[in-house]
C-alpha positions in Angstrom: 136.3 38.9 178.6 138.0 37.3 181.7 137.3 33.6 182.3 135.4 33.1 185.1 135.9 29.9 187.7 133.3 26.8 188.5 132.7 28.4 191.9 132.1 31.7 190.2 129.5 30.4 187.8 127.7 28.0 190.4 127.1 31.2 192.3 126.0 33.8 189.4 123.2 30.5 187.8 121.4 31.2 191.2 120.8 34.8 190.4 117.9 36.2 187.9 119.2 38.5 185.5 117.5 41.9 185.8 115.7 41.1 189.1 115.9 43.5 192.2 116.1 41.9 195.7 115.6 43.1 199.1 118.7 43.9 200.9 118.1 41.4 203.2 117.4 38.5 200.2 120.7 39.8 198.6 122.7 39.3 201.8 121.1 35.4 201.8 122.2 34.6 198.0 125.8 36.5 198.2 126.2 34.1 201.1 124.8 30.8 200.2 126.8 31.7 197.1 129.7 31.9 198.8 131.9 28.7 198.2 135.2 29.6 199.2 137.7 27.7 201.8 138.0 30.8 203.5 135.6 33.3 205.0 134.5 35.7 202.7 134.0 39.6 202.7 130.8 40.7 202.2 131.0 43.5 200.1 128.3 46.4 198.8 128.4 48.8 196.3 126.2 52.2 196.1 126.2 53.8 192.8 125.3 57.5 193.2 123.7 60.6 191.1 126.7 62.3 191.6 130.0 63.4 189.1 133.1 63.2 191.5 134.8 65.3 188.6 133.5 68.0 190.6 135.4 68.7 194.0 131.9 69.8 195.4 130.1 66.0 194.8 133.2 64.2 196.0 131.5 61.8 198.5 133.5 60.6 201.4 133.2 59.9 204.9 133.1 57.2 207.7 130.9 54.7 209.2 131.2 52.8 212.2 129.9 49.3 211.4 127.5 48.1 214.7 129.1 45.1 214.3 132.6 45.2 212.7 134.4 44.4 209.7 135.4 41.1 210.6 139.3 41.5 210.1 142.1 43.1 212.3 142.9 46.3 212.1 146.4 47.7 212.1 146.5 51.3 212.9 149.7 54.0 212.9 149.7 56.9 215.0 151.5 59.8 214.0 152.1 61.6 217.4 154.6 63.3 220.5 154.7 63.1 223.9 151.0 62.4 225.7 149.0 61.8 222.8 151.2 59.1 221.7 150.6 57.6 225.3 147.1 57.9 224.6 147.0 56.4 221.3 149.1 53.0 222.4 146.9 53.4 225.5 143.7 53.1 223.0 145.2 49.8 221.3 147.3 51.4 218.6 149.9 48.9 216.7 152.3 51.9 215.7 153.3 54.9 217.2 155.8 57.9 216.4 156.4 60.7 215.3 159.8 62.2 212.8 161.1 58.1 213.3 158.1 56.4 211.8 157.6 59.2 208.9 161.5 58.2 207.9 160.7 54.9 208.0 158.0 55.4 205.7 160.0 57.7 203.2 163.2 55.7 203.0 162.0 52.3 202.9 158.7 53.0 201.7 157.3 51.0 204.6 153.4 50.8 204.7 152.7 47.6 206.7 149.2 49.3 208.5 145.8 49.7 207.2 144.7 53.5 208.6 147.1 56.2 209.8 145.8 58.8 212.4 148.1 62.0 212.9 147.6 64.8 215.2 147.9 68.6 213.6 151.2 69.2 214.8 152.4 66.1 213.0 150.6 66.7 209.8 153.4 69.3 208.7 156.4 66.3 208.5 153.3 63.7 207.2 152.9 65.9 204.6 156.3 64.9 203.2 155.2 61.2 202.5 152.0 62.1 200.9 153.4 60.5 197.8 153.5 57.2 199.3 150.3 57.3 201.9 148.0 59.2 199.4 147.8 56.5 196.2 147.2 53.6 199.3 144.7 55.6 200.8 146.8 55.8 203.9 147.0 59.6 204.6 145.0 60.9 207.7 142.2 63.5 206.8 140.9 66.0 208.6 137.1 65.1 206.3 137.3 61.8 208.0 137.9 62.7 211.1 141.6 61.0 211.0 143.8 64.3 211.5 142.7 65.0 215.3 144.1 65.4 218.9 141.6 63.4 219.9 143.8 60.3 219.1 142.4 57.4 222.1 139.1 58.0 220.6 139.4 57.4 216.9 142.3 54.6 217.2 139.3 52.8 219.5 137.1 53.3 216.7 138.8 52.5 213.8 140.1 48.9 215.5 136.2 48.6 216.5 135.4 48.1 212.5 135.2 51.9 211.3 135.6 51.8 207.6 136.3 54.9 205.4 134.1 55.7 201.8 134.7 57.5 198.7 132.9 58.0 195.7 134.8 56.5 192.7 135.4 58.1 189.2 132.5 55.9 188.2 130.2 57.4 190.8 129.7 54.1 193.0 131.4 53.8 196.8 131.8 50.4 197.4 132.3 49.5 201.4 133.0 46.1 203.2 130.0 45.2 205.3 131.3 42.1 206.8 132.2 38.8 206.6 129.8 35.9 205.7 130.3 34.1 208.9 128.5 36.8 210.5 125.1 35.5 209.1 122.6 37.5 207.5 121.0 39.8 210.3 124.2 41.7 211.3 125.4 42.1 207.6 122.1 43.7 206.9 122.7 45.6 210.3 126.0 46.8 208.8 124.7 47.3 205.0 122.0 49.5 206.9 124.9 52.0 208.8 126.8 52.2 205.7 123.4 53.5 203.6 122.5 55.8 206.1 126.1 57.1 206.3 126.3 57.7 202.3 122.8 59.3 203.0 124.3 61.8 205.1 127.4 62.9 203.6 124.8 63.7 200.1 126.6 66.6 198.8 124.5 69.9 198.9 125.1 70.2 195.6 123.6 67.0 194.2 120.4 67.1 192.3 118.0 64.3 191.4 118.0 60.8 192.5 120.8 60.7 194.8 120.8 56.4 195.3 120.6 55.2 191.8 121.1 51.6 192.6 122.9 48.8 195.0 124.5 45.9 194.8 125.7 43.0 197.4 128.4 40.5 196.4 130.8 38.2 198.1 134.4 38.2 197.7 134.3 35.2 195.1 130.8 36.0 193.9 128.6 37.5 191.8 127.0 41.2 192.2 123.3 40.7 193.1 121.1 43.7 192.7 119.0 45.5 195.5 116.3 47.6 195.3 116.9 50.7 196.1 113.4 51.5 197.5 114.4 48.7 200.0 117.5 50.6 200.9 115.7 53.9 201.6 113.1 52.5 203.5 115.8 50.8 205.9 117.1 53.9 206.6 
């Protein structure tokens, strides 16, 4: 079992064993926990009654966080001609098209944190897939990241739109902020990401869908939610 630190073990002696909180109480402790030098991410995790070893309960989608993620985002483009004037128009860090994928494929270059591609480019993006894919850097269509519509989703995604997916484990864990944002807009962004996970249930899935919740801080300890709280904020 991994050692943990002082800070670690402060935190986890102010949480009961076994006891749900609302999500709003769980927000409080995973930030009064939260002893770091540096600002922490608040972090929650959703487990789900789904089996992502089926391609028909694979959970994924995006959520626009009211208030942001707290962080910069650095977004590629992967566009020609007017939409790549639209996307550096929109705030995009990187734009290009044949150039940027060969930069990618010969030095294995991935200094950005979401690509976007319109369909036209998706043909020569395809060829790094083997480098974006294991990073979770290759735009998707699902997600709404494969789109001529480029202004509008590069002005999202450096607003604090954050991507989910269901893990082999069944749980989609999502940053909800940072603990400098207090409580109220963490729960204001724990609340969007619920109601996101809500709506991309697969039709497929039977039973309880939520099956429990966590919040935790980057340095802390997991602290359980009730998951009646959760459904009633949504």
């Amino acid at each position: 079992m991994a050692k943990r630190g002082k800070r670690y073990d402060k935190a986890a002696a102010t949480v009961q064993a076994g006891k749900l909180h609302s999500l709003a109480d769980a927000i409080g402790l995973a930030a009064k926990g939260s002893g770091a030098k540096f600002d922490e991410t608040v972090e929650m995790a959703v487990r789900l009654g789904v089996d992502p070893r089926h391609a028909d309960q694979n959970v994924r989608g995006t959520v626009a966080l009211p208030h942001g993620t707290g962080r910069t985002v650095r977004v590629l483009v992967f566009a020609k001609g007017e939409k790549a004037k639209e996307a550096e128009e929109a705030g995009a860090d990187f734009v290009g098209a044949d150039e940027l994928v060969n930069k990618i494929r010969e030095e294995g270059w991935t200094e950005f944190d979401r690509a976007v591609a319109t369909p036209d480019m998706m043909g020569a993006v395809g060829r790094i897939g083997k480098i974006l894919g294991p990073r979770g850097l290759m735009p998707n269509p699902k997600v709404g990241t494969v789109t001529m519509d480029v202004a509008r989703v590069v002005r999202e995604l450096k607003a604090g739109q954050v991507e989910f997916r269901v893990e082999k484990a069944g749980i989609v864990q999502v940053p909800v902020g940072k603990v400098s944002f207090g409580p109220e807009k963490l729960v204001e962004n724990a609340m969007a990401v619920v109601a996101s996970v809500v709506r991309a249930k697969p039709a497929s899935a039977k039973g309880q869908y939520i099956r429990s919740a966590s919040i935790s801080s980057t340095m802390g300890p997991g602290i359980a939610v009730d998951s009646a709280d959760i459904k009633v904020a949504i």
